[in-house]
N, CA, C and O atoms as a printed pandas DataFrame, in Angstrom:
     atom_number atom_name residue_name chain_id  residue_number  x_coord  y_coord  z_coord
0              1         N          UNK        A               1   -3.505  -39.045   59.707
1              2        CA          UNK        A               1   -2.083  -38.873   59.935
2              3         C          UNK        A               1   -1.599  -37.535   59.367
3              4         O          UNK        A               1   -0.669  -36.954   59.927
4              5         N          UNK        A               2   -2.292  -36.931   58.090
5              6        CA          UNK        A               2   -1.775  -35.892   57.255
6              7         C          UNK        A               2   -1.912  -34.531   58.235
7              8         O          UNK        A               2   -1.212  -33.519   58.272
8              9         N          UNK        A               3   -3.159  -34.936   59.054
9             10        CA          UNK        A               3   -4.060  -33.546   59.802
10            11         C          UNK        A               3   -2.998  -33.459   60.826
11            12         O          UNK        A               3   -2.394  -32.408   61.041
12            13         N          UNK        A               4   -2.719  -34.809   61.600
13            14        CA          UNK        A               4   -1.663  -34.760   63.015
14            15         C          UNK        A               4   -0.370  -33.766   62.458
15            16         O          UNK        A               4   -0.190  -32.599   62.805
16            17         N          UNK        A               5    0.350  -34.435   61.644
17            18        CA          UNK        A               5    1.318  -33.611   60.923
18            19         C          UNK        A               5    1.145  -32.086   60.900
19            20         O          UNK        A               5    2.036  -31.322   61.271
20            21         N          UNK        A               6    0.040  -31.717   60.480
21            22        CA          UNK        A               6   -0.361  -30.067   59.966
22            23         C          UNK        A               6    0.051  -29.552   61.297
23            24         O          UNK        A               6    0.943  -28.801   61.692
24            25         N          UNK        A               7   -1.098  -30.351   61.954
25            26        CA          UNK        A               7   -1.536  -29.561   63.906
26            27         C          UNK        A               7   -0.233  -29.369   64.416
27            28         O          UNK        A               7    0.163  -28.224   64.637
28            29         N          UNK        A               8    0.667  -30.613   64.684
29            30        CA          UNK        A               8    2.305  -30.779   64.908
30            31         C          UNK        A               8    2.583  -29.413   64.506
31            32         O          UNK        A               8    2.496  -28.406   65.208
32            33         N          UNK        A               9    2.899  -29.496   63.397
33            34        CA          UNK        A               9    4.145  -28.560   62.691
34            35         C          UNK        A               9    3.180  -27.114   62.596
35            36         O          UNK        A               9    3.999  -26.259   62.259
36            37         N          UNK        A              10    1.869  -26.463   62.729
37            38        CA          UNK        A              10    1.386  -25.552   63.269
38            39         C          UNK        A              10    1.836  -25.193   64.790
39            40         O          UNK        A              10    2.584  -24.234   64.979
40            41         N          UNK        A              11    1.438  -25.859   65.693
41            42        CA          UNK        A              11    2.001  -26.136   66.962
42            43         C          UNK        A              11    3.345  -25.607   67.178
43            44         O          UNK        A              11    3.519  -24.555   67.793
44            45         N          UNK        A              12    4.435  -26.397   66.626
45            46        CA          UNK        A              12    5.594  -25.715   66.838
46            47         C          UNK        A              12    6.000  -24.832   66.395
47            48         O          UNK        A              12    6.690  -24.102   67.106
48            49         N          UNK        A              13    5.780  -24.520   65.137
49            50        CA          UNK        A              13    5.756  -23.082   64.500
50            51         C          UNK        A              13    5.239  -22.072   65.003
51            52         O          UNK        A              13    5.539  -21.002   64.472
52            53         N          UNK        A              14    4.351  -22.051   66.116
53            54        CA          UNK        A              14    3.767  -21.281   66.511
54            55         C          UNK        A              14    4.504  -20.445   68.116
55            56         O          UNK        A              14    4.363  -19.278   68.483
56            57         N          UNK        A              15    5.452  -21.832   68.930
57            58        CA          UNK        A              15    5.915  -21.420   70.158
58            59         C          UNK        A              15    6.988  -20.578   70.063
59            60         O          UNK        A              15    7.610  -20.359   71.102
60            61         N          UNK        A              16    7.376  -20.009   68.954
61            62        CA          UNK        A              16    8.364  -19.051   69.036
62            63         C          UNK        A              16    7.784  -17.811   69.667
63            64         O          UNK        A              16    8.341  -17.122   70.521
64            65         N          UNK        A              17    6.272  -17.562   68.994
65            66        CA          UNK        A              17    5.701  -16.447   69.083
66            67         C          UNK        A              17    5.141  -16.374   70.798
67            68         O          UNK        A              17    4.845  -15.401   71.492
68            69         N          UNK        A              18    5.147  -17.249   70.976
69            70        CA          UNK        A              18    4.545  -17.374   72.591
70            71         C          UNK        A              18    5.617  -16.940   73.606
71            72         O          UNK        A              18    5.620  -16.144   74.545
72            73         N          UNK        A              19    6.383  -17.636   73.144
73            74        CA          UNK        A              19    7.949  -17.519   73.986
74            75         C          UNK        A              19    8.027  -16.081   73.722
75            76         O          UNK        A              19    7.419  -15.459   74.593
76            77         N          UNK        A              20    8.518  -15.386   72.900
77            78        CA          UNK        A              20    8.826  -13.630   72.348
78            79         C          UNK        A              20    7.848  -13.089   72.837
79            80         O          UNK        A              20    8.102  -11.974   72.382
80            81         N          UNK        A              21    6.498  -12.869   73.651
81            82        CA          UNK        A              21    5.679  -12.273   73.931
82            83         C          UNK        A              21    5.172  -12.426   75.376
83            84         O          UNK        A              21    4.073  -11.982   75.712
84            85         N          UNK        A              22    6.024  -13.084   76.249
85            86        CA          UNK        A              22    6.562  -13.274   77.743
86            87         C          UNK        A              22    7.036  -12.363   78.264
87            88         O          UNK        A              22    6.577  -11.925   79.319
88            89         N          UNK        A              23    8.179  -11.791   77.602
89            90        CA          UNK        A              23    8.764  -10.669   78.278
90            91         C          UNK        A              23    8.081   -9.734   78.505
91            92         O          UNK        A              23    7.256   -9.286   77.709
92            93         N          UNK        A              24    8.380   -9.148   79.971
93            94        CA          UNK        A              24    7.672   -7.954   80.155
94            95         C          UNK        A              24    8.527   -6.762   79.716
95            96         O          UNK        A              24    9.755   -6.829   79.666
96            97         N          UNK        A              25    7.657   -5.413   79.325
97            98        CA          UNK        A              25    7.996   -4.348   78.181
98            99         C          UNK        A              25    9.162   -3.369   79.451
99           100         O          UNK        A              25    9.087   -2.948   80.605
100          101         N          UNK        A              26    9.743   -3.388   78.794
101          102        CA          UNK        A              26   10.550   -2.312   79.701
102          103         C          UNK        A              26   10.274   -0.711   79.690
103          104         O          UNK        A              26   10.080    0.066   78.755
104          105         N          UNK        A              27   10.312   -0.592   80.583
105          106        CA          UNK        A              27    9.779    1.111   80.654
106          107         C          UNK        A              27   10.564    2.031   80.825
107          108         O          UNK        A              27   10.022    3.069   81.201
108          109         N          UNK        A              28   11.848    2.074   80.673
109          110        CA          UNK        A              28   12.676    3.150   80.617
110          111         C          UNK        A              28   13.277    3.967   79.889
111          112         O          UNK        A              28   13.964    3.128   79.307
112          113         N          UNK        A              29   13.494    4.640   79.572
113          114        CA          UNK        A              29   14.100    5.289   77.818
114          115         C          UNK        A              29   15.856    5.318   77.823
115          116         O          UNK        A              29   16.644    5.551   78.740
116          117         N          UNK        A              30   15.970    5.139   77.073
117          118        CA          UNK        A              30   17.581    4.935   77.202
118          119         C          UNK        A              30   18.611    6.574   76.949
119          120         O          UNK        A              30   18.115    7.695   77.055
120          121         N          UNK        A              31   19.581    6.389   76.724
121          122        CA          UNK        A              31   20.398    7.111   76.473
122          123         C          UNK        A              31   20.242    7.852   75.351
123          124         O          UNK        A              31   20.079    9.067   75.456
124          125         N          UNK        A              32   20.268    7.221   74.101
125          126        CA          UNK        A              32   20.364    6.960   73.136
126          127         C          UNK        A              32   18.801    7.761   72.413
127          128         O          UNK        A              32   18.672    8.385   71.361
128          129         N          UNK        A              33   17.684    7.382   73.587
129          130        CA          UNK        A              33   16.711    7.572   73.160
130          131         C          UNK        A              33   16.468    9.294   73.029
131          132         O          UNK        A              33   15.987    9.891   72.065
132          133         N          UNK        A              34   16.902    9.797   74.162
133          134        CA          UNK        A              34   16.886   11.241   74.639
134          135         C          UNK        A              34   18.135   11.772   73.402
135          136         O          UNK        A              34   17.704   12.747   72.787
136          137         N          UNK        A              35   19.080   11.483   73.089
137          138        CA          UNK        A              35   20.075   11.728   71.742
138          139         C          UNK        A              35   19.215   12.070   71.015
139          140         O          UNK        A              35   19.078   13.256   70.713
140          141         N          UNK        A              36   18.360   11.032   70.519
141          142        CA          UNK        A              36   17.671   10.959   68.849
142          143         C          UNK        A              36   16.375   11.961   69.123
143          144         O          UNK        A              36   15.861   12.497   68.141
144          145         N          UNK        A              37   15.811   12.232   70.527
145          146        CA          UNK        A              37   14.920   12.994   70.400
146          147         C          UNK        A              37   15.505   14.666   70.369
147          148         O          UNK        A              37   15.007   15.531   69.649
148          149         N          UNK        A              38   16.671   14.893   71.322
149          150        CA          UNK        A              38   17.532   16.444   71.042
150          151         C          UNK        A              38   17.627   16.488   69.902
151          152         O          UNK        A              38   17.115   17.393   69.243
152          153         N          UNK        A              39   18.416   15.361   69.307
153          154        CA          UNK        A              39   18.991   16.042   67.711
154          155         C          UNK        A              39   17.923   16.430   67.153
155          156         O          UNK        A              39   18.132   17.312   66.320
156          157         N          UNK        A              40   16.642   16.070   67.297
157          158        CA          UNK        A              40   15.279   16.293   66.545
158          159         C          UNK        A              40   15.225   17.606   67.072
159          160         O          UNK        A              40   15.498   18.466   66.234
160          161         N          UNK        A              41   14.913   18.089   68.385
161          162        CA          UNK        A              41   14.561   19.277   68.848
162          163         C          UNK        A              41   15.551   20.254   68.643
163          164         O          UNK        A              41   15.122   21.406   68.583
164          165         N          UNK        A              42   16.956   20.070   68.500
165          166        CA          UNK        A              42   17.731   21.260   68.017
166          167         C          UNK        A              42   17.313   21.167   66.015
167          168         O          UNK        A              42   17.300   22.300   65.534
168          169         N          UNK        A              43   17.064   20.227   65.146
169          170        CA          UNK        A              43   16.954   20.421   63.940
170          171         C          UNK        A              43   15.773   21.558   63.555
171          172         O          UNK        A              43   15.792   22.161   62.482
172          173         N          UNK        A              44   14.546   21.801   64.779
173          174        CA          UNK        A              44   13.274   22.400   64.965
174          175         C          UNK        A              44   13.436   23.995   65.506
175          176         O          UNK        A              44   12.663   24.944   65.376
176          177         N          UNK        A              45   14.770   23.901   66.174
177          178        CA          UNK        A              45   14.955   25.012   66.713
178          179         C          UNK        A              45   15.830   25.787   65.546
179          180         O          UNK        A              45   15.844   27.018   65.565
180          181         N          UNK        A              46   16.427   25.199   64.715
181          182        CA          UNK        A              46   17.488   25.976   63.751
182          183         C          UNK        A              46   16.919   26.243   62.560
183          184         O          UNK        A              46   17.431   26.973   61.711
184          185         N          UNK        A              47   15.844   25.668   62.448
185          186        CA          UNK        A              47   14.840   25.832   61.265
186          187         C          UNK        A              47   14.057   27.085   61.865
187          188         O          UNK        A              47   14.095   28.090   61.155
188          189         N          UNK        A              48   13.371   27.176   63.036
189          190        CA          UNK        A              48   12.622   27.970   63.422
190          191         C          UNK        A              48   13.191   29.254   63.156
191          192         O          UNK        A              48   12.445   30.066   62.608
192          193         N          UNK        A              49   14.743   29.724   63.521
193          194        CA          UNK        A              49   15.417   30.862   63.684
194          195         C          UNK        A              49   14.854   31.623   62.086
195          196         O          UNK        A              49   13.919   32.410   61.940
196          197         N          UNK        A              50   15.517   31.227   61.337
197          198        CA          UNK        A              50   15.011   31.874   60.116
198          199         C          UNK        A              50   14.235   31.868   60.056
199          200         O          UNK        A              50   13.981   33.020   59.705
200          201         N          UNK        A              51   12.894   31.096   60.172
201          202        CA          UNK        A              51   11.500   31.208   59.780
202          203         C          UNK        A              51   11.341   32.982   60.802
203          204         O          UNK        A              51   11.582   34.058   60.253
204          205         N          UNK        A              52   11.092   32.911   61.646
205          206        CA          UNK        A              52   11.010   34.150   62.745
206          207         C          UNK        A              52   11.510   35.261   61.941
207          208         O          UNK        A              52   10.742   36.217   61.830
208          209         N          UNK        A              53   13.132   35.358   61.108
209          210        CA          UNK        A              53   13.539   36.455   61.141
210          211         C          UNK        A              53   12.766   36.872   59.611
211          212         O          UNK        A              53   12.370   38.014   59.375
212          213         N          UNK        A              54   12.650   35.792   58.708
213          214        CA          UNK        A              54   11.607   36.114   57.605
214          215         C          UNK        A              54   10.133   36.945   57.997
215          216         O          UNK        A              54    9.676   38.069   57.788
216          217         N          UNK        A              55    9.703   35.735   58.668
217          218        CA          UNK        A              55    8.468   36.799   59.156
218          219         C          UNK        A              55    8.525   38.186   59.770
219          220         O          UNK        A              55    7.824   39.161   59.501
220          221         N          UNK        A              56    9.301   38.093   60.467
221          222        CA          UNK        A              56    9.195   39.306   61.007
222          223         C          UNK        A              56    9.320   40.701   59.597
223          224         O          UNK        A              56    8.612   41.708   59.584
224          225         N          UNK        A              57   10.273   40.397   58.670
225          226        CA          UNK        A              57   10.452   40.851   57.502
226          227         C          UNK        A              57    9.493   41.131   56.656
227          228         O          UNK        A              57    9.497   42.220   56.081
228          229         N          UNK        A              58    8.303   40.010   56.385
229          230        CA          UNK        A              58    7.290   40.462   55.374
230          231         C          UNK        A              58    6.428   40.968   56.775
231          232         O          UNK        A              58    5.366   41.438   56.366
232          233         N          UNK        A              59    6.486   41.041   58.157
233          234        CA          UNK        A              59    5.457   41.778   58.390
234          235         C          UNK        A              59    5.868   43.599   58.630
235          236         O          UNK        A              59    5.064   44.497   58.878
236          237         N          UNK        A              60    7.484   43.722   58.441
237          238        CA          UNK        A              60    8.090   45.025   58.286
238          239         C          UNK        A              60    7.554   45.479   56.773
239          240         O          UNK        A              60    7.126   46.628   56.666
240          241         N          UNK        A              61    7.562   44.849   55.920
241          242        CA          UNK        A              61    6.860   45.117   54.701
242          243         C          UNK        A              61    5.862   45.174   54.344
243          244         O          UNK        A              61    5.627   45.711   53.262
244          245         N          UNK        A              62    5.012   44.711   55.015
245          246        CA          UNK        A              62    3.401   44.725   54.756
246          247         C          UNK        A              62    3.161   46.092   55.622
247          248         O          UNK        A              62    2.234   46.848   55.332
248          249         N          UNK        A              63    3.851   46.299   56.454
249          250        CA          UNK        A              63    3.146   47.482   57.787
250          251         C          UNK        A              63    4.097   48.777   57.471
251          252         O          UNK        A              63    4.008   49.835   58.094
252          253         N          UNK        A              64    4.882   48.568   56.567
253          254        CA          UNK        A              64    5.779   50.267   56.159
254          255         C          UNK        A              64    5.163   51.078   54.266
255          256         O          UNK        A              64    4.698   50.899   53.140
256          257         N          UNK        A              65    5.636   51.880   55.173
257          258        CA          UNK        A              65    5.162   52.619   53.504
258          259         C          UNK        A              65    5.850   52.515   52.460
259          260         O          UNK        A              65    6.910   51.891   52.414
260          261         N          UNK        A              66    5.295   53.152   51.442
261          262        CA          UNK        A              66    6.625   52.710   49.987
262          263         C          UNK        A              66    7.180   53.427   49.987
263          264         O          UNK        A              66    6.860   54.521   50.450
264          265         N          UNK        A              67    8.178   53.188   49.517
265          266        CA          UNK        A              67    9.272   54.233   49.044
266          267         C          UNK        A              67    9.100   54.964   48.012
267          268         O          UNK        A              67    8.991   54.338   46.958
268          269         N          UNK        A              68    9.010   56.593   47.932
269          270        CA          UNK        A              68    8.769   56.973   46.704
270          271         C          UNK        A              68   10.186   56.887   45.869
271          272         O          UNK        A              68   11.258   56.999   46.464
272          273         N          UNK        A              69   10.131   56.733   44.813
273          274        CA          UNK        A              69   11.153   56.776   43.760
274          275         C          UNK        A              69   11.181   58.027   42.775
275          276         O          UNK        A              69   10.377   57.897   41.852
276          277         N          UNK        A              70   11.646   58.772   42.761
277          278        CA          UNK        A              70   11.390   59.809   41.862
278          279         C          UNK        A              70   12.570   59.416   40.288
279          280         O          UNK        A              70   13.785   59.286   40.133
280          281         N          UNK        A              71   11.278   59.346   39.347
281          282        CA          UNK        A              71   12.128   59.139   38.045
282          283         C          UNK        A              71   11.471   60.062   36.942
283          284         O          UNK        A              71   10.270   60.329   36.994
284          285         N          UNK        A              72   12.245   60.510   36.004
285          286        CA          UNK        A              72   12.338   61.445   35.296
286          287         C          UNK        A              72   12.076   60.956   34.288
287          288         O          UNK        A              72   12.062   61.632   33.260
């Protein structure tokens, strides 16, 4: 009787998960989805700007000559 009980209440505990895994997956991306991916791609693009104008900077510095300083 103890085992019937277990199996039972395994059993039903279990058809939630059966039921939730019926649905078929939807394949479309939403609104919302294309939002959260721009805001990502403009955060990549505004970061990038400075990175570019730095570099370009240490490679003006690595590729120019020094400045002489004349001190007395």
């Amino acid at each position: 009787m103890k085992t019937l009980r277990i199996l039972l209440s395994m059993a039903v505990g279990s058809a939630s998960v059966v039921y939730a895994t019926t649905a078929a997956p939807s394949e479309s991306t939403g609104f919302l989805t294309y939002c959260f991916v721009g805001f990502f791609a403009i955060i990549i693009v505004f970061q990038l700007m400075p990175a570019m104008v730095l570099f370009a900077g240490m490679v003006k510095g690595l590729f120019s000559r020094p400045e002489k300083s004349s001190t007395k």
